[in-house]
C-alpha positions, 0 to 999 in steps of 0.5 A: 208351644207358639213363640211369641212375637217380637217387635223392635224393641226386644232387643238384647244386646247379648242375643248372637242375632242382635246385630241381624236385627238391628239391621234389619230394624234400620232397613224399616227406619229409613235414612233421612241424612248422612249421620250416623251412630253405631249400636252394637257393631252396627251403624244406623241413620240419625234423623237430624232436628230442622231446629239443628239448621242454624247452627250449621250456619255461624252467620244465621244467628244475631251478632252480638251487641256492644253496649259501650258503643249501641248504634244510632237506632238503639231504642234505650241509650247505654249507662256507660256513655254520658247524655248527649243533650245539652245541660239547661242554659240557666239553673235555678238558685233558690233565693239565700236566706237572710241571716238575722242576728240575734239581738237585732230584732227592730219592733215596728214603728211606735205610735203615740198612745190615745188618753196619755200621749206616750209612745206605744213601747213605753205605756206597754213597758211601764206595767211591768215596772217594780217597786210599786211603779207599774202598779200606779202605770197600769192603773192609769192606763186602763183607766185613761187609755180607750179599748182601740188600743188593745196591746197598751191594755193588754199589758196594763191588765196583766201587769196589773195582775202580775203585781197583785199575784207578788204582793199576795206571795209577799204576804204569805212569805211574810206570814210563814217569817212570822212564824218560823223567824226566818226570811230567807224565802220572803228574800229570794222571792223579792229577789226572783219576782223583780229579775222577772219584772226586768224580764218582762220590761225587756221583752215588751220594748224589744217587741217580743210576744209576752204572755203569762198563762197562768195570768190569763183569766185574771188579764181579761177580768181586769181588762174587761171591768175597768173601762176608760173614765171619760 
């Protein structure tokens, strides 16, 4: 029967002939430096990696780097050491704001009133007067008063319209007094309908904005119908 060839590699280590042959397998590999390691009772050459070459050098590797204290030529200055450059001469101060106290609020400068001569507040207050006055106020002025002056008119036509919108409230309060022979509501309607009137007085001579949207329709039809007798 033909044996069959071996290489290097069958090897078994419980052979009598391991040791001869591991020899004679080192004789084949060569020796490329002094390391060496023993297999099986037998030493053999360790080729040595030429990447292994700078760790037999301690002094072939970078030093290291200390962040508290980077050298002049570091590209990105360290988080641990404050800016070197100077902090800007002057820093922006945005202006202060002006506290307005409430209650202070100046109207602009009033004007004298083209067809009845009163200053401008006045013929814008005098609309909204109660007890019948602003009645008889609107209706001269939007009578008398030219369409240059728009606020004076504004305010006599919803005035006007304001007046009208209490009187038919009034009338239905007293209707339903009629019936039921009560005149609570009728009572607290007068009461509510005139603090609203001293309301509106108010927040006219002060210059404040003061529209009534639910007026607004009536407002422009009286302003647009009644023109200013010549």
């Amino acid at each position: 029967m033909m044996e069959t060839k071996k290489t290097r590699y069958d090897t078994n280590p419980l052979d009598p002939d391991f040791v001869r042959e591991t020899d004679e397998m080192k004789g084949d590999g060569g020796e490329s430096d002094s390391k060496t390691r023993e297999v099986g009772g037998g030493t053999r050459q360790v080729a040595t990696p030429e990447r292994d070459g700078g760790r037999s050098n301690v002094y072939s590797e970078a030093p290291t780097r200390r962040y508290d204290n980077p050298p002049l030529d570091a590209p990105y200055p360290s988080i641990f050491v404050p800016p070197t450059h100077a902090p800007p001469a002057e820093v922006y101060q945005p202006p202060p704001a002006v506290y307005q106290a409430p209650g202070t609020f100046q109207p602009p400068a009033s004007h004298s009133v083209a067809g009845i001569g009163l200053p401008e507040k006045w013929a814008a207050m005098l609309p909204y007067a109660p007890f019948y006055i602003g009645v008889v106020a609107s209706l001269l002025e939007l009578f008398l008063v030219p369409r240059k002056e728009v606020k004076v008119r504004f305010h006599a036509a919803q005035g006007l319209s304001l007046h009208i919108a209490i009187l038919v409230i009034q009338t239905l309060f007293k209707v339903v007094e009629a019936i039921t022979d009560s005149s609570v509501g009728g009572a607290l309607f007068w009461v509510a309908s005139t603090i609203f009137l001293i309301v509106s007085m108010a927040r006219v001579w002060k210059g404040k904005p003061h529209n009534i949207p639910p007026l607004a329709e009536p407002t422009q039809w009286l302003n647009e119908k009644i023109e200013q007798r010549k």
